[in-house]
N, CA and C of each residue as an Amber inpcrd file, in Angstrom:
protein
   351
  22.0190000  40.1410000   2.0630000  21.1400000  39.1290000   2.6250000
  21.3330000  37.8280000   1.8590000  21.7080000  36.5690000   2.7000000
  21.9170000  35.4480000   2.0070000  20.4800000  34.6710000   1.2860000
  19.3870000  34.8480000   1.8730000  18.3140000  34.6370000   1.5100000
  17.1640000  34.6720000   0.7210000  16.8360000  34.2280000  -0.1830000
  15.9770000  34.5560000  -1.5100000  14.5540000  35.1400000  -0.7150000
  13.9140000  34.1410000   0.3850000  13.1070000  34.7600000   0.6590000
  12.8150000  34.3130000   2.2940000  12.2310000  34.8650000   2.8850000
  11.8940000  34.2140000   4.7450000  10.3810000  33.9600000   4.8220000
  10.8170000  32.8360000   5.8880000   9.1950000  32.0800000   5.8300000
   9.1810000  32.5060000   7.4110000   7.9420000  33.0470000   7.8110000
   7.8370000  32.9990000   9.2780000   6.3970000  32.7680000   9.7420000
   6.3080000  31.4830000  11.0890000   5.4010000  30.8680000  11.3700000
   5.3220000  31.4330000  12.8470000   4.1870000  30.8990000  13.5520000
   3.7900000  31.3240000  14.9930000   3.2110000  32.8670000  15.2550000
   2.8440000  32.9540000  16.2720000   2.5370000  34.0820000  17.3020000
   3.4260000  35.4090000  17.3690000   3.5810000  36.2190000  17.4080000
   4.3140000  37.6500000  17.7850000   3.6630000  38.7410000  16.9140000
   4.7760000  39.3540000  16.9950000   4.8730000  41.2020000  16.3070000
   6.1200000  41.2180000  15.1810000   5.8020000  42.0910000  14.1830000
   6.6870000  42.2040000  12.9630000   6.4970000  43.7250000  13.1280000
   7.5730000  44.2960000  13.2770000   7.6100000  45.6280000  12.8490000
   7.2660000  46.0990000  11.3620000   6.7710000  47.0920000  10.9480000
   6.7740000  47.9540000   9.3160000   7.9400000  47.8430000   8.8590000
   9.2420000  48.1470000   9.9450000  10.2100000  47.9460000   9.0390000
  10.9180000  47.3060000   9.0020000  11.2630000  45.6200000   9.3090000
  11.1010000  43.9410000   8.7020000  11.0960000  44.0930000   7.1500000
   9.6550000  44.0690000   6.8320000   8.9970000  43.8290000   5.8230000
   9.4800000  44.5820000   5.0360000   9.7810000  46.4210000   5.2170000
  10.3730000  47.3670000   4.6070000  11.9650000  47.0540000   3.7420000
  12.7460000  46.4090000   4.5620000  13.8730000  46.3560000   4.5330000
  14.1270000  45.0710000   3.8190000  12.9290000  44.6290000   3.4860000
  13.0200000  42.8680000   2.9070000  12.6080000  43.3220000   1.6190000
  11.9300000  44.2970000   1.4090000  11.6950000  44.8810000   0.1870000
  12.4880000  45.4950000  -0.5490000  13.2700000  46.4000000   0.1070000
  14.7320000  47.1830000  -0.5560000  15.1910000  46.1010000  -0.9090000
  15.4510000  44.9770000  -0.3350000  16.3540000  43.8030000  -1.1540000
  16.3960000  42.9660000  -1.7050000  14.4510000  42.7260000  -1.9820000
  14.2120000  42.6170000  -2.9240000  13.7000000  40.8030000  -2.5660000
  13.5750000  40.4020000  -1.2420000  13.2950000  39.3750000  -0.9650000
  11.7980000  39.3520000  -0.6680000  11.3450000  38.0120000  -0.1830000
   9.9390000  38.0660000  -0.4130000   9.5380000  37.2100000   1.3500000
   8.6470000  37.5310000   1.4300000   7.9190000  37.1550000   3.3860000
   7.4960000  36.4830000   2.9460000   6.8080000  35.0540000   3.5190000
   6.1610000  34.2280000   3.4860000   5.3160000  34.1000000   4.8960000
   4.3610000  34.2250000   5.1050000   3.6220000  33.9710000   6.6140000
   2.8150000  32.4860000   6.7270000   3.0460000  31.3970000   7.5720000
   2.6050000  30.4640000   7.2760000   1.9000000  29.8610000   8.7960000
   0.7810000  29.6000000   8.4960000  -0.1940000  29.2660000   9.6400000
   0.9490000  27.9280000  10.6140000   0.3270000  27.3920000  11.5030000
   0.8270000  26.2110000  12.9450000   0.8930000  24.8450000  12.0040000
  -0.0340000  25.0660000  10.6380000   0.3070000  23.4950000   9.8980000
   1.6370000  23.6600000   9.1670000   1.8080000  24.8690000   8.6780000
   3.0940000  25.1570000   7.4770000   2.2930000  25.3300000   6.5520000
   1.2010000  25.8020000   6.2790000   0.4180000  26.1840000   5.4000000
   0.6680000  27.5190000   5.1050000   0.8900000  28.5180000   3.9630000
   1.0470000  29.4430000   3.3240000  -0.2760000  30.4810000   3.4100000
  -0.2250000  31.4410000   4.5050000  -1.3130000  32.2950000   4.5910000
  -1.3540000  33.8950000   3.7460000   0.1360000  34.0860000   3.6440000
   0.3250000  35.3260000   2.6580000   1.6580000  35.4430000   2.5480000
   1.6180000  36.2660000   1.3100000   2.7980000  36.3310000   0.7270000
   3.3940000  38.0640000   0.7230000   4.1830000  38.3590000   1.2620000
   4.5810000  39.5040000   0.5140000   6.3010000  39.6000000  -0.5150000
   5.5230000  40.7460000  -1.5000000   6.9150000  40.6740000  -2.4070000
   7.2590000  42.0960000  -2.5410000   8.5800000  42.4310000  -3.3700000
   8.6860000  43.4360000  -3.0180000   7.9630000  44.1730000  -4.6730000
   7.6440000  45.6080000  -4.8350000   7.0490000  46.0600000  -5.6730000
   8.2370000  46.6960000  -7.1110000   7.4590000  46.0300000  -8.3720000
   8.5850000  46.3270000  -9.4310000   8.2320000  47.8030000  -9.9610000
   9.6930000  48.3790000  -9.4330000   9.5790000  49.5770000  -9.9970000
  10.4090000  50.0460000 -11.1080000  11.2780000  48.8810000 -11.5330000
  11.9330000  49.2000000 -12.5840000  11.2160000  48.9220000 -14.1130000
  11.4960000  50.4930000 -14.4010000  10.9580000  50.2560000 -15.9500000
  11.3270000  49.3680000 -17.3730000  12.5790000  48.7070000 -17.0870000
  12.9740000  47.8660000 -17.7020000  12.0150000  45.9530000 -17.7000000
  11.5650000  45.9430000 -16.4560000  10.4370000  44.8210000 -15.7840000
   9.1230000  44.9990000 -16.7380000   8.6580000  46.3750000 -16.1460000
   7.6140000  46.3620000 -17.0640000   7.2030000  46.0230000 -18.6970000
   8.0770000  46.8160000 -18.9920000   8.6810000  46.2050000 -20.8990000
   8.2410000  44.9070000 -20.7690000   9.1020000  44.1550000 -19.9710000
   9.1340000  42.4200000 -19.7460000   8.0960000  41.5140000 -19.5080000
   7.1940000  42.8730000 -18.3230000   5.5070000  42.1420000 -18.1970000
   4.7690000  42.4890000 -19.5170000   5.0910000  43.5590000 -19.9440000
   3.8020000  44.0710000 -21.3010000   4.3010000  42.6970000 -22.7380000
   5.8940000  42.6460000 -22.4490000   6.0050000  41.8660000 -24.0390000
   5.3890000  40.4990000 -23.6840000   5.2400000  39.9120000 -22.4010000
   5.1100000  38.8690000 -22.0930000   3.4590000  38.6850000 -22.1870000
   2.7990000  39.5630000 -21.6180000   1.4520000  39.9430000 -22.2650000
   0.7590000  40.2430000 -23.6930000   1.9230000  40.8170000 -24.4660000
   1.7720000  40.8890000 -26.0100000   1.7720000  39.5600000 -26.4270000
   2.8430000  38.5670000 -25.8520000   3.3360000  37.3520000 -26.4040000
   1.8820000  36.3740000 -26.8000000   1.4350000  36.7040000 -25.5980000
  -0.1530000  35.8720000 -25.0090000  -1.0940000  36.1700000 -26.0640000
  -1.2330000  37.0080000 -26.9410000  -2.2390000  37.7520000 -27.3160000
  -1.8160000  37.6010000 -29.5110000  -0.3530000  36.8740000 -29.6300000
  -0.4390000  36.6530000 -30.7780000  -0.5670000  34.8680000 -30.7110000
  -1.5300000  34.6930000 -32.0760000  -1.7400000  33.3930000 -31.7060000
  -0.6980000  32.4590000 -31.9690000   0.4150000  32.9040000 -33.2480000
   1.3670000  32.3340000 -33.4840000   2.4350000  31.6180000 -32.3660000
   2.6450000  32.8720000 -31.7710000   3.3950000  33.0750000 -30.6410000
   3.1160000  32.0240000 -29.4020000   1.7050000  32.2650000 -28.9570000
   0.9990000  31.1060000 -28.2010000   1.0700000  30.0760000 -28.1320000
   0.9360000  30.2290000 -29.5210000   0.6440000  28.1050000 -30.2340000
   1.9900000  27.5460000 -29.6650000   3.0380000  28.4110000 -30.6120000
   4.9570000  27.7400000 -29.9220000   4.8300000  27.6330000 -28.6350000
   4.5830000  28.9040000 -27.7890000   4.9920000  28.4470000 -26.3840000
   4.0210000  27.4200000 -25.6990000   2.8110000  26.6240000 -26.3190000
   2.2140000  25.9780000 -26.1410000   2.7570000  24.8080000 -26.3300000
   3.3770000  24.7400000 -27.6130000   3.8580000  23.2040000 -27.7740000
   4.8510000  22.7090000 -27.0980000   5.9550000  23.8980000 -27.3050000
   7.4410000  23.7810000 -26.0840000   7.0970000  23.7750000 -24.7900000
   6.0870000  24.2560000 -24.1040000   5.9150000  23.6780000 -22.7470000
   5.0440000  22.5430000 -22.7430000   4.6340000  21.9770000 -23.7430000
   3.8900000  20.4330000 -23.9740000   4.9080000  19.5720000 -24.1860000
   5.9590000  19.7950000 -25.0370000   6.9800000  19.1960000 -25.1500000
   8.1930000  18.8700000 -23.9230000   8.0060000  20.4790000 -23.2280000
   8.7340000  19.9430000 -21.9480000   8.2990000  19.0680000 -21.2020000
   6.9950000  19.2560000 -20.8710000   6.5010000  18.2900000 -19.9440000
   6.5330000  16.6850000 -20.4040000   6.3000000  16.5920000 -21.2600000
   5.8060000  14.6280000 -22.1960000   7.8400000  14.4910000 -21.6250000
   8.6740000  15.2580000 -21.5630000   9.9120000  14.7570000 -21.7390000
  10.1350000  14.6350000 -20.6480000   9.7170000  15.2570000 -19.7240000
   9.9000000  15.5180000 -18.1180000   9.4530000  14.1280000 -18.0410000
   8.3980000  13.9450000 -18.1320000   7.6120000  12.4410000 -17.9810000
   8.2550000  11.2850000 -18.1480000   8.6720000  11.1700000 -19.7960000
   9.5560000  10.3100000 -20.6060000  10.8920000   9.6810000 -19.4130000
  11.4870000  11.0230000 -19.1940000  12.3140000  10.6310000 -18.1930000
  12.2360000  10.5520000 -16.6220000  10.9820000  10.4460000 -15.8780000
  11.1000000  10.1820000 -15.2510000  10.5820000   8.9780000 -15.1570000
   9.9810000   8.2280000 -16.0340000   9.5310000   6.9270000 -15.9160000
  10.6030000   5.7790000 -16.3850000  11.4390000   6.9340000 -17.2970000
  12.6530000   5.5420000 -17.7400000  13.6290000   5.8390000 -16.1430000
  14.0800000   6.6480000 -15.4800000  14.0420000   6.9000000 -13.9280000
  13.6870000   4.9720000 -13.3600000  12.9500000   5.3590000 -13.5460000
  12.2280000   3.9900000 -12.7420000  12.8360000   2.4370000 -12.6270000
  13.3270000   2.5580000 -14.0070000  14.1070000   1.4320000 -14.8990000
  12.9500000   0.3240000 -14.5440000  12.1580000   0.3390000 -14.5900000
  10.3130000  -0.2880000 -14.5360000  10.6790000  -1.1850000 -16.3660000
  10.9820000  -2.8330000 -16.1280000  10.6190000  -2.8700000 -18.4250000
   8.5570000  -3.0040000 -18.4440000   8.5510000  -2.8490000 -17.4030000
   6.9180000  -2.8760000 -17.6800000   6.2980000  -1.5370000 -18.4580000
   6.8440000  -0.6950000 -17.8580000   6.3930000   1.1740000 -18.4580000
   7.1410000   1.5150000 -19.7400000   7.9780000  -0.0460000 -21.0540000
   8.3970000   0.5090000 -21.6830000   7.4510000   0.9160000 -22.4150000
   6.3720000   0.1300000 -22.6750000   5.1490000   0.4300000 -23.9280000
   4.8970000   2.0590000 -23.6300000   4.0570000   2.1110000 -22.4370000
   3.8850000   3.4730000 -22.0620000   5.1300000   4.7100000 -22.1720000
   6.0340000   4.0630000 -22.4530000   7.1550000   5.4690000 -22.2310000
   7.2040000   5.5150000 -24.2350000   6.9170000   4.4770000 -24.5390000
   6.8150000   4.5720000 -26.1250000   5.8380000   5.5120000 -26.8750000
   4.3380000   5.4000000 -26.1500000   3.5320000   5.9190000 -26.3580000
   3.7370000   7.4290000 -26.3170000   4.2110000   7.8460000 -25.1300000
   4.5820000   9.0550000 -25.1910000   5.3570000   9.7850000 -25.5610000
   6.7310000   9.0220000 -26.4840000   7.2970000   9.3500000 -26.8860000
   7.0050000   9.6310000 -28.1420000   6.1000000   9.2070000 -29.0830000
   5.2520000   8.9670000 -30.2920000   4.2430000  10.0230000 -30.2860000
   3.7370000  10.0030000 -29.2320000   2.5530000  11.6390000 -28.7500000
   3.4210000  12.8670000 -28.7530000   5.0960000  12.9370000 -28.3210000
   5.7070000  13.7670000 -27.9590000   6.4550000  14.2870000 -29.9280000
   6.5770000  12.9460000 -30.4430000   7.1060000  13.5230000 -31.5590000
   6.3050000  14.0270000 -32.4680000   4.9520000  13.4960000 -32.4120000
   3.8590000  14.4240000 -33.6230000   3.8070000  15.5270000 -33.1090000
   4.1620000  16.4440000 -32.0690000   4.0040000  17.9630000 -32.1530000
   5.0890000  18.9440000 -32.9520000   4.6290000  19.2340000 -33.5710000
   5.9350000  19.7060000 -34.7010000   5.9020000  21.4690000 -34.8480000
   5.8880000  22.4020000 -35.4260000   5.8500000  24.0230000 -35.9230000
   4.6180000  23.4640000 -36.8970000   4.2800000  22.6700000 -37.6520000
   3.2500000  23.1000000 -38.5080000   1.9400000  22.6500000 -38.2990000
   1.4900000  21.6260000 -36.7590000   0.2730000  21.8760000 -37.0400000
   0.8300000  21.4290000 -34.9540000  -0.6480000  22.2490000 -34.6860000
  -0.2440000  22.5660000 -33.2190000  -1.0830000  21.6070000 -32.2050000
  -1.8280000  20.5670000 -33.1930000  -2.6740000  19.1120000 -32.8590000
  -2.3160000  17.9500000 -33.0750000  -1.8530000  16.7770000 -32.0260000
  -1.2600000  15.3460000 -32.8430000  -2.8880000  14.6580000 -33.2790000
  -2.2740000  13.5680000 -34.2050000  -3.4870000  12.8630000 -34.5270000
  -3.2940000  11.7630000 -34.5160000
């Protein structure tokens, strides 16, 4: 199947086994109301025990604070950079102050304290 996942909108009938066969392969349904609005989702169910490991460490991860704090700052850090560059994007010299600012907010987050000041 070339498809990561199928979106299907309107009126009809879906057979059990559509949905069945979208599951063996691991793709995902999307059902979406007459606006294109997203009414449900189906996915297929993880039965590999190697996944689970992956959900529990990822749940352990959550639960040390060390651990937290990092993936707290690195996805704070991604984002201020995401930003950074999409405003220099702009080539705007008005947003340089502001792209400064955040670049200055972006560098006080460091490994040893997990608050700028």
């Amino acid at each position: 199947m070339p498809y990561e996942k199928i979106v299907m909108s309107g009126k009809g009938y879906v057979s059990t086994e559509a949905p069945s066969l979208l599951s063996q392969h691991h793709r995902n349904l999307i059902l979406v109301d007459t606006y294109g609005r997203a009414t449900t989702y189906l996915n297929s169910v993880i039965e590999s025990l190697t996944n689970t490991r992956y959900r529990i460490g990822q749940y352990d991860t959550f639960g040390d604070k060390s651990k937290s704090s990092y993936l707290s700052r690195q996805i704070l850090k991604a984002k201020l950079d995401s930003q950074i560059n999409f405003l220099r994007s702009t080539n705007k010299p008005e947003l340089s102050e502001g792209i400064s600012q955040i670049q200055s907010i972006r560098n006080c987050i460091n490994e040893e304290s997990p608050y700028c000041h």
